[in-house]
One Martini backbone bead per residue (centre of mass of N, CA, C, O) as a GRO file, in nm:
protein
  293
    1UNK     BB    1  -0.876  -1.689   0.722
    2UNK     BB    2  -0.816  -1.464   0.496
    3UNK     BB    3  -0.806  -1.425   0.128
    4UNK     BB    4  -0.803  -1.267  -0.181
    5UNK     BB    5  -1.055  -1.218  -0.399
    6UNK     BB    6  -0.993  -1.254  -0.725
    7UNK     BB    7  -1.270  -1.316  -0.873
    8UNK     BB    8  -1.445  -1.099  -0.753
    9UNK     BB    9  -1.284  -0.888  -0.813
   10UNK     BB   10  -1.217  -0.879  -1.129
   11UNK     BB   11  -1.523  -0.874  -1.181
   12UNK     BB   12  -1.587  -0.585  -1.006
   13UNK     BB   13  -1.305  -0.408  -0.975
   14UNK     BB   14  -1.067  -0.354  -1.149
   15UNK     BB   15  -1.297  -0.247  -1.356
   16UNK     BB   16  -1.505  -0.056  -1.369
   17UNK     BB   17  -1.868   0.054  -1.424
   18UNK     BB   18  -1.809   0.381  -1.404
   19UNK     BB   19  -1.486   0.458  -1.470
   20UNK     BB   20  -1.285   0.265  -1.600
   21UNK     BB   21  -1.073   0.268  -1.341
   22UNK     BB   22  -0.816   0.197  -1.150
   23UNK     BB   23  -0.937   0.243  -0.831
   24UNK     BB   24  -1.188   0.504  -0.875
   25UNK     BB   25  -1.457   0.309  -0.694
   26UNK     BB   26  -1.656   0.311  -0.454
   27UNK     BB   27  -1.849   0.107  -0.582
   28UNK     BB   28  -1.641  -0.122  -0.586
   29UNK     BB   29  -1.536  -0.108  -0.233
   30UNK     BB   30  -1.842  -0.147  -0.137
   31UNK     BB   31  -1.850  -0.434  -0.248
   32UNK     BB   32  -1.633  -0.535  -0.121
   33UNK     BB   33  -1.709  -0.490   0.182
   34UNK     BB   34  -2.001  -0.680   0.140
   35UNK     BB   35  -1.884  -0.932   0.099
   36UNK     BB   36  -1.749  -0.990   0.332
   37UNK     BB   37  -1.977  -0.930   0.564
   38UNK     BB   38  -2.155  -1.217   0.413
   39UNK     BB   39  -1.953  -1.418   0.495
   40UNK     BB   40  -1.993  -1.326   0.819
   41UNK     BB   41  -2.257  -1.405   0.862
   42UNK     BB   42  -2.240  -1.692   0.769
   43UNK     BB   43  -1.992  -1.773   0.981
   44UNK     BB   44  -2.237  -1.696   1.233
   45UNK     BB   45  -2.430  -1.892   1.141
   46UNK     BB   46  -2.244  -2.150   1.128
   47UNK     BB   47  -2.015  -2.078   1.361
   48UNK     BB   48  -2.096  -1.926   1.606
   49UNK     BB   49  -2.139  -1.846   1.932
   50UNK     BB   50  -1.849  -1.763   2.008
   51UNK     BB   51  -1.616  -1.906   1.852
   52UNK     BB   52  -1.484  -1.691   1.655
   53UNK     BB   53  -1.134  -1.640   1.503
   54UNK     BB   54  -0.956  -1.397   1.382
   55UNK     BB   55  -0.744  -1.264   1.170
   56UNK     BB   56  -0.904  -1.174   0.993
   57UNK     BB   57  -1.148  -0.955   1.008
   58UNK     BB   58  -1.435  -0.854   0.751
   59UNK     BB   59  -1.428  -0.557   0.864
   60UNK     BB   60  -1.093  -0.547   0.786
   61UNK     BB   61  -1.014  -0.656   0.497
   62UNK     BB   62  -1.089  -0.389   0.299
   63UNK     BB   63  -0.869  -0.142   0.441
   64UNK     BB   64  -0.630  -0.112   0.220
   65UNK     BB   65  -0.767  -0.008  -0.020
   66UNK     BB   66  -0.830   0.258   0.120
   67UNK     BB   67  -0.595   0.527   0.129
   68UNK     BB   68  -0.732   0.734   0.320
   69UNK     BB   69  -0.871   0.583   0.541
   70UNK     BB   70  -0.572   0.504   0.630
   71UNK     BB   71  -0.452   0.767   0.694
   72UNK     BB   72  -0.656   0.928   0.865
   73UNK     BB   73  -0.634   0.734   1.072
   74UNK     BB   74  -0.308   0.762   1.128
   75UNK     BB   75  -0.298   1.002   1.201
   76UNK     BB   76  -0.505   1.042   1.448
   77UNK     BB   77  -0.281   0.825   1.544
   78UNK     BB   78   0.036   0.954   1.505
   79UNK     BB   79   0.120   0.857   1.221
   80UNK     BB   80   0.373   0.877   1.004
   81UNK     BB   81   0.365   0.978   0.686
   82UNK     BB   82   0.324   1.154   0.442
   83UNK     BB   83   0.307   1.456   0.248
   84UNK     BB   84   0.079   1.633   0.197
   85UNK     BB   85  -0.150   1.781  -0.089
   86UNK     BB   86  -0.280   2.096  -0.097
   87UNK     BB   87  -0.556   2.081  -0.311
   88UNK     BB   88  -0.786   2.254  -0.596
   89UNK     BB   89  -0.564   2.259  -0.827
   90UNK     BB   90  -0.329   2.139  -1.045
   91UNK     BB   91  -0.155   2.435  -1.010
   92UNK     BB   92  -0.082   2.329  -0.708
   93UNK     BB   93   0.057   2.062  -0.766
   94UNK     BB   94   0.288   2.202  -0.972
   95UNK     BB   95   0.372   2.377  -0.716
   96UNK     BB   96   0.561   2.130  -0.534
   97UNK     BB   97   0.785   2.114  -0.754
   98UNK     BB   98   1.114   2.019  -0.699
   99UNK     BB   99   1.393   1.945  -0.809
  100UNK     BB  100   1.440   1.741  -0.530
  101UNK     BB  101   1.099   1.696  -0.544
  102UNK     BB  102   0.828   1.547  -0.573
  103UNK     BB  103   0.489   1.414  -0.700
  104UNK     BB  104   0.221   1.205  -0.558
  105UNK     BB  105  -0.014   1.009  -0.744
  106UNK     BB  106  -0.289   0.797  -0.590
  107UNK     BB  107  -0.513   0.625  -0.585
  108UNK     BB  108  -0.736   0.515  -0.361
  109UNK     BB  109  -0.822   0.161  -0.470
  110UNK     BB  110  -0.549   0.079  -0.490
  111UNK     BB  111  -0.275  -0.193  -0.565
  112UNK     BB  112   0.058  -0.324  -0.684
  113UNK     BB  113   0.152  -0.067  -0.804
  114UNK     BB  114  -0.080   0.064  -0.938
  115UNK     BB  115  -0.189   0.339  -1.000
  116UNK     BB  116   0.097   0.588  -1.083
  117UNK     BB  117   0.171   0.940  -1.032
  118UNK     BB  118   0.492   1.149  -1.044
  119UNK     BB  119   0.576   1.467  -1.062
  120UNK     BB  120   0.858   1.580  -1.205
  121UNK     BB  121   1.136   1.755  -1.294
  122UNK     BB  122   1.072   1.760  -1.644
  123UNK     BB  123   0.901   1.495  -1.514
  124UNK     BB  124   0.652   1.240  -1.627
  125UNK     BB  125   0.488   0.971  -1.470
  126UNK     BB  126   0.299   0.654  -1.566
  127UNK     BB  127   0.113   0.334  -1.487
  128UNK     BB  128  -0.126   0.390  -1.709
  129UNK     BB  129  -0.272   0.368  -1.957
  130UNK     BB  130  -0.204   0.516  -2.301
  131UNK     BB  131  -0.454   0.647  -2.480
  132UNK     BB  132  -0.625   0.865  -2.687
  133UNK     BB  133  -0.562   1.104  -2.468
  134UNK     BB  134  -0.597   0.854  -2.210
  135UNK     BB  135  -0.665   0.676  -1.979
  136UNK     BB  136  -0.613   0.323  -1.854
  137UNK     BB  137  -0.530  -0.010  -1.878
  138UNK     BB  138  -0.397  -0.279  -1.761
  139UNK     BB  139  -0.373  -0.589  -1.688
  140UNK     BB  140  -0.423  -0.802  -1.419
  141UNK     BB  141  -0.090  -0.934  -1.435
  142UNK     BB  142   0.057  -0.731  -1.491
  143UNK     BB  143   0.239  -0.503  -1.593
  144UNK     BB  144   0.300  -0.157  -1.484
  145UNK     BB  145   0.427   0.089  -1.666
  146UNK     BB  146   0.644   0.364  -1.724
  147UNK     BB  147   0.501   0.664  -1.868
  148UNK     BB  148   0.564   0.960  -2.042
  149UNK     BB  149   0.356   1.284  -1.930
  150UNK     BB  150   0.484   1.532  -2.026
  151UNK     BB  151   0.278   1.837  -2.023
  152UNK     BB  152  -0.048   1.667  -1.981
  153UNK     BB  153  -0.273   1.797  -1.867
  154UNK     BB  154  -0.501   1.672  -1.912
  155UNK     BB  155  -0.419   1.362  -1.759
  156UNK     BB  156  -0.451   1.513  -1.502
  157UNK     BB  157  -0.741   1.601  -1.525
  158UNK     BB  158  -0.878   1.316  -1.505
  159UNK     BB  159  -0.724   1.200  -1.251
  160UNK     BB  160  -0.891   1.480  -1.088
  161UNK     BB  161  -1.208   1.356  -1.118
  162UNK     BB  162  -1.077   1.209  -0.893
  163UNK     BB  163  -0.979   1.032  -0.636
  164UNK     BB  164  -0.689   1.116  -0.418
  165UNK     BB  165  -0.394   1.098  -0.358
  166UNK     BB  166  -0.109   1.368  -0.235
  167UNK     BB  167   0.230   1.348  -0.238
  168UNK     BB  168   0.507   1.394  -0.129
  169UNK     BB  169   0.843   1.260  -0.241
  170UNK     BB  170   1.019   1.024  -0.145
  171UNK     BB  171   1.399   1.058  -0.039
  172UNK     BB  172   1.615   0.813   0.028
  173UNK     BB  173   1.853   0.691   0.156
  174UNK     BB  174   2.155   0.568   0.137
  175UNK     BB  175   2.210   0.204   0.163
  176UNK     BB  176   2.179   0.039  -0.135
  177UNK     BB  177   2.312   0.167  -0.359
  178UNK     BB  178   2.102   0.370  -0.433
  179UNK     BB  179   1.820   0.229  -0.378
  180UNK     BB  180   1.512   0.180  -0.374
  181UNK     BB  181   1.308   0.149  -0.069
  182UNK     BB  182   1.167  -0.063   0.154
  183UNK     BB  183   0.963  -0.214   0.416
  184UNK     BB  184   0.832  -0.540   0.515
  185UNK     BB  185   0.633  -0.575   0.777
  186UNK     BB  186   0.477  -0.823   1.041
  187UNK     BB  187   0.200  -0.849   1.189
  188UNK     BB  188   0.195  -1.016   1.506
  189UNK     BB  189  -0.001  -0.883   1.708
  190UNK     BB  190   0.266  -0.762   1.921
  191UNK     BB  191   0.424  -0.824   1.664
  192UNK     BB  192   0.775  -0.857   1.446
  193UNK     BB  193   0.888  -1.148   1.298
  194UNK     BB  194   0.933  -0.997   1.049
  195UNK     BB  195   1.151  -0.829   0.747
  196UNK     BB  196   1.146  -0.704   0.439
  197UNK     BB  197   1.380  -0.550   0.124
  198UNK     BB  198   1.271  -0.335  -0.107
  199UNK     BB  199   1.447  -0.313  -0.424
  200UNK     BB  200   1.534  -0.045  -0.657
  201UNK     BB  201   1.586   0.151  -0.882
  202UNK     BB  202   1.601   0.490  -0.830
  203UNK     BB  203   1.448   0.561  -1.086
  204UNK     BB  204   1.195   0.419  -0.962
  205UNK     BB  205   0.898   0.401  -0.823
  206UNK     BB  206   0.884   0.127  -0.721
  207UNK     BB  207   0.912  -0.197  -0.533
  208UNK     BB  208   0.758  -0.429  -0.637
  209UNK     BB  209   0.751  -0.728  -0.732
  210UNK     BB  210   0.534  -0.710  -0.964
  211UNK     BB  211   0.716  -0.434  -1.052
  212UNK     BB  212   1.050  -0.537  -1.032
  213UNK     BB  213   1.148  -0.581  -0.712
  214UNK     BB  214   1.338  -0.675  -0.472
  215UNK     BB  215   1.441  -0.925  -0.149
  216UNK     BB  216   1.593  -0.834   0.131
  217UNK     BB  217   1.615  -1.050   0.440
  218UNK     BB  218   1.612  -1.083   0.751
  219UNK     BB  219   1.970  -1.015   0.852
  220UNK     BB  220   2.082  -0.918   0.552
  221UNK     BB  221   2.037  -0.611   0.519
  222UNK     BB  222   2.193  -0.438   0.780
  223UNK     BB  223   2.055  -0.280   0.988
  224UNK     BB  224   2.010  -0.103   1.165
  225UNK     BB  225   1.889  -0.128   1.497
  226UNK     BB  226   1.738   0.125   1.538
  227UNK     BB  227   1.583   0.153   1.306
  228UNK     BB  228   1.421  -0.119   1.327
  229UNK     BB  229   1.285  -0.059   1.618
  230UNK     BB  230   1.118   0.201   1.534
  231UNK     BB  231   0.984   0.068   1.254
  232UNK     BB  232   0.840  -0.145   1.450
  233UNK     BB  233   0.667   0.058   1.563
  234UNK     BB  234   0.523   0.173   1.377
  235UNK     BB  235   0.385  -0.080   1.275
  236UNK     BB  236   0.216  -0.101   1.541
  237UNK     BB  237   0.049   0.151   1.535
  238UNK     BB  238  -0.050   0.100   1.228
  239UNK     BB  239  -0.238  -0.145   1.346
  240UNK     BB  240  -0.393  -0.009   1.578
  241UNK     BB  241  -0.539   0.241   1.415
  242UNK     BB  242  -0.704  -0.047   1.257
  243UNK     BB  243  -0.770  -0.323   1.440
  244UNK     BB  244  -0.529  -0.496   1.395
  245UNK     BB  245  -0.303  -0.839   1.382
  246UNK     BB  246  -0.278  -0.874   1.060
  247UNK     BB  247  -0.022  -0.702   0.893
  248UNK     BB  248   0.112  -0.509   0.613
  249UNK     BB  249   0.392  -0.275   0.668
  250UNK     BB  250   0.504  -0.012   0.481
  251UNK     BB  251   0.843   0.158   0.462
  252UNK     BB  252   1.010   0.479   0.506
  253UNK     BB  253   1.270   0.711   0.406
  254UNK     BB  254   1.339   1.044   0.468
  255UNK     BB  255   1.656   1.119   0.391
  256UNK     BB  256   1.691   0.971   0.666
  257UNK     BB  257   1.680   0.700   0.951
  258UNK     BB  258   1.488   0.839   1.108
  259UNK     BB  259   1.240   0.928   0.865
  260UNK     BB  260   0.951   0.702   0.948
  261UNK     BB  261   0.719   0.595   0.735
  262UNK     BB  262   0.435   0.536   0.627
  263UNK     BB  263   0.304   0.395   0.269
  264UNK     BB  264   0.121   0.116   0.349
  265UNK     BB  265  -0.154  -0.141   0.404
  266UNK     BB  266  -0.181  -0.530   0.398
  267UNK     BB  267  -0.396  -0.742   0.461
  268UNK     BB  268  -0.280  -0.943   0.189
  269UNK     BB  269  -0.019  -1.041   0.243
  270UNK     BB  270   0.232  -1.169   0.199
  271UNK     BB  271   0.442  -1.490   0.191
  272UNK     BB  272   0.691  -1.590   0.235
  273UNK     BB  273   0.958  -1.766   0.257
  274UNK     BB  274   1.028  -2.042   0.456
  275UNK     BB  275   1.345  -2.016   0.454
  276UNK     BB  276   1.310  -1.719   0.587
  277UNK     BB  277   0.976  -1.737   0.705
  278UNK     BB  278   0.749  -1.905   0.920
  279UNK     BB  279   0.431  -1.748   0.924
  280UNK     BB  280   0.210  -1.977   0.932
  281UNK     BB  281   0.423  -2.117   1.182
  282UNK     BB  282   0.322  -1.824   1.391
  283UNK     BB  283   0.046  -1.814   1.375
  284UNK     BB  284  -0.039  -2.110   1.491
  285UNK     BB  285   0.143  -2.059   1.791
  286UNK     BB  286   0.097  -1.808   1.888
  287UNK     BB  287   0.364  -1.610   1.948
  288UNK     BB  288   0.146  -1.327   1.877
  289UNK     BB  289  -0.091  -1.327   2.052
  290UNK     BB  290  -0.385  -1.311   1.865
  291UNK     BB  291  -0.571  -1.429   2.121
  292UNK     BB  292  -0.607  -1.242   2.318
  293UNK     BB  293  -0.750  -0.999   2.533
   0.00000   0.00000   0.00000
């Protein structure tokens, strides 16, 4: 099982040597790729004759770095995401701005809710860093706080320079008294072994626990059963589009507990405290048959 290389990232991906924006650079993210793949090579060539069993696989792990190439394969197959904003020019994102909800614009290689800017009625915010009239970067382990950038037209010029993601703003049902959510599945094999929802001020773009955050653990929710059933199925989908057997799958609503989108998917997910459900001794018993045929 692999874990995230904080090392490797942090020296060669979270700034680029290209773009200098994090999030932004093809060459760091094929970095990222090709390093995965020589470890696969060596623990192949060392342990390799048909023994080796991942739960994460080499070729399977850098891929929900790329937020395009992950939303693209689960349309493929039939997963509902956001609703993307067909754009070709800045003018064309600014007209799908309506009262009622905005755009968002997520960089394609970014992760931790990291580079993202809103774009609402009469309110503009990101949270890269701006500093004399460019966007850039905050540290690699702080937060990264949302600023407004009403009006500025040219920071959104500077960051569709790059690829990014462009999609309708999702509007979460009440449920949490008015708190903005996601659900956070665990896929392991054929199942959905727990999930917990992550919950912030309505006002707030993200809900990363990184980013301010907070956790209430299934079955504390409270949630409908029928919601959590369709919703678990949803992340088995988008596991199965991605051909892993382990991942962190982000769901929200758009509206009502009816419609369930994908909005993230994680391949190096956090695990939960034991005290609220032992991951790690999840994946060792094999109850979600990780090795079936």
């Amino acid at each position: 099982m692999f874990f995230f290389p904080y090392t490797f990232w942090n020296a060669n991906c979270e700034v680029p040597q290209d773009t200098h924006l994090y999030g932004t650079s093809n060459k760091a993210y094929v970095k990222f790729k090709e390093f995965f793949l020589e470890i696969g090579k060596e623990l192949e060539r060392r342990f390799g004759g048909g023994r080796l069993n991942y739960v994460i696989p080499p070729e399977g792990a850098p891929i929900d770095r790329d937020k395009i190439e992950t939303v693209q394969r689960m349309r493929q197959h039939g997963v509902p995401t956001p609703k993307p904003v067909q754009h070709s020019t800045l003018q064309e994102v600014l007209e799908q701005i309506t009262p009622e909800s905005g755009v968002v614009l997520k960089c394609r290689y970014g992760a931790e809710g990291k580079g993202i800017t809103v774009l609402r009625y009469n309110e503009w915010l990101t949270n890269y860093k701006v500093e004399d009239f460019k966007l850039s970067n905050h540290g690699v382990y702080g937060k990264w706080p949302f600023v407004e950038i009403t009006g500025k037209r040219e920071l959104l010029e500077q960051l569709l320079e790059h690829e990014v993601i462009v999609e309708k703003e999702i509007i979460p049902p009440d449920v949490f008294g008015r708190k903005k959510f996601d659900l956070r599945f665990y896929v392991v094999g054929q199942r959905t072994p727990h999930f917990f929802a992550r919950l912030n001020d309505p006002r707030e773009i993200v809900t990363n626990f990184s980013q301010g955050g907070t956790v209430m653990h299934n079955p504390d929710t409270g949630l409908d059963q029928i919601a959590i059933k369709n919703a678990s199925a949803l992340a088995l989908r988008a596991a199965r589009s991605m051909n892993l057997q382990f991942l962190g799958v982000d769901i929200m609503f758009d509206g009502n507990m009816d419609t369930p989108l994908v909005v993230e998917l994680q391949a190096f997910t956090d695990f939960p405290k034991i005290e609220k459900f032992d991951l790690a001794q999840y994946i060792i018993s094999d109850n979600g048959e990780l090795f079936a045929d």
